[in-house]
C-alpha positions in Angstrom: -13.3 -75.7 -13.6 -15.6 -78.2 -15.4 -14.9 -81.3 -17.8 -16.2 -80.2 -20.8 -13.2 -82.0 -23.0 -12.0 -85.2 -23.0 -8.7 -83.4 -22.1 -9.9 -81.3 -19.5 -10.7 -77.9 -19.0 -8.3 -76.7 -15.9 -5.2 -74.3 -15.0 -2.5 -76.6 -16.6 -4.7 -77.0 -19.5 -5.1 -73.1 -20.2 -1.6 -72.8 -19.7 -1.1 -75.3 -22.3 -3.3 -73.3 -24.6 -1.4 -70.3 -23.8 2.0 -72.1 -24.9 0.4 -73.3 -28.1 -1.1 -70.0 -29.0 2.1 -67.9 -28.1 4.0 -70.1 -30.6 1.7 -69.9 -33.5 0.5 -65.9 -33.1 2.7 -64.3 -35.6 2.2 -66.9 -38.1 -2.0 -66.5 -36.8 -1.5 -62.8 -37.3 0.0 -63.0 -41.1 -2.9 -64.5 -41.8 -5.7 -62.5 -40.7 -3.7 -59.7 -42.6 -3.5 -61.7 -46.0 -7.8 -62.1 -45.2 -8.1 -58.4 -44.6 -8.8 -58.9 -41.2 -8.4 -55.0 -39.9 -10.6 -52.1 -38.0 -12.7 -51.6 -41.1 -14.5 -55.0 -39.5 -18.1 -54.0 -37.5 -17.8 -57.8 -35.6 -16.1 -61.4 -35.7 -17.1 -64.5 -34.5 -14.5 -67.1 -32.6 -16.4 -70.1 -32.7 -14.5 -72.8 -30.7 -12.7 -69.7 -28.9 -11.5 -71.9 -26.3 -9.9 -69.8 -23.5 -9.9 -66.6 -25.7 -6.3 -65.5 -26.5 -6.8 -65.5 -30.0 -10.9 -63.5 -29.1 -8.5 -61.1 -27.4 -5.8 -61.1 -30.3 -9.2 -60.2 -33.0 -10.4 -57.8 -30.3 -7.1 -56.0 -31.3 -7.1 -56.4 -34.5 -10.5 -54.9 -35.0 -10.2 -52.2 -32.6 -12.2 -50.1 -30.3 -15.2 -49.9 -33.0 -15.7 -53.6 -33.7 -16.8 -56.2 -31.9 -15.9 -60.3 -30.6 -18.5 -62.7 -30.4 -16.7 -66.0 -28.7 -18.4 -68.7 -28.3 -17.2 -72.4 -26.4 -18.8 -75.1 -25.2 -17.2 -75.4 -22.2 -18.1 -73.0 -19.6 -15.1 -72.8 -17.3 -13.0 -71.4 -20.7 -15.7 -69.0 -21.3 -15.3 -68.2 -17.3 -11.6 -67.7 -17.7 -11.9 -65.1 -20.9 -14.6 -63.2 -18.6 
């Protein structure tokens, strides 16, 4: 995978990301409720999506009839969510 962050952009780093996002999720998830986040939404954009856990989570949350835009500037996370 590429270099796109001063931190890196690799396995250990995703898995990192994984960790992080696992341990904040409910508290993530509480708050798209209290916005009205829900399957009444047509589309959402991630911006800054990262390896896409949470894109996946909103894919959820808006169902089968909306839609995830997520954008990243690094390529390799963008590789990994494909």
């Amino acid at each position: 995978m590429s270099d796109d962050y001063f931190i890196g952009v690799n396995l250990a780093e995703i898995d990192r990301l994984r960790t992080q996002h696992d341990g904040l999720r409910p508290e993530t998830l509480h708050l798209w409720r209290k916005a009205g986040f829900s399957s009444s939404h047509r589309s959402i954009v991630d911006l800054g999506c990262g390896c896409g856990f949470t894109s996946l989570d909103l894919a959820r949350t808006v169902g089968g009839s909306g839609e995830i835009c997520a954008v990243d500037k690094a390529a390799g996370y963008l590789d990994y969510l494909a």
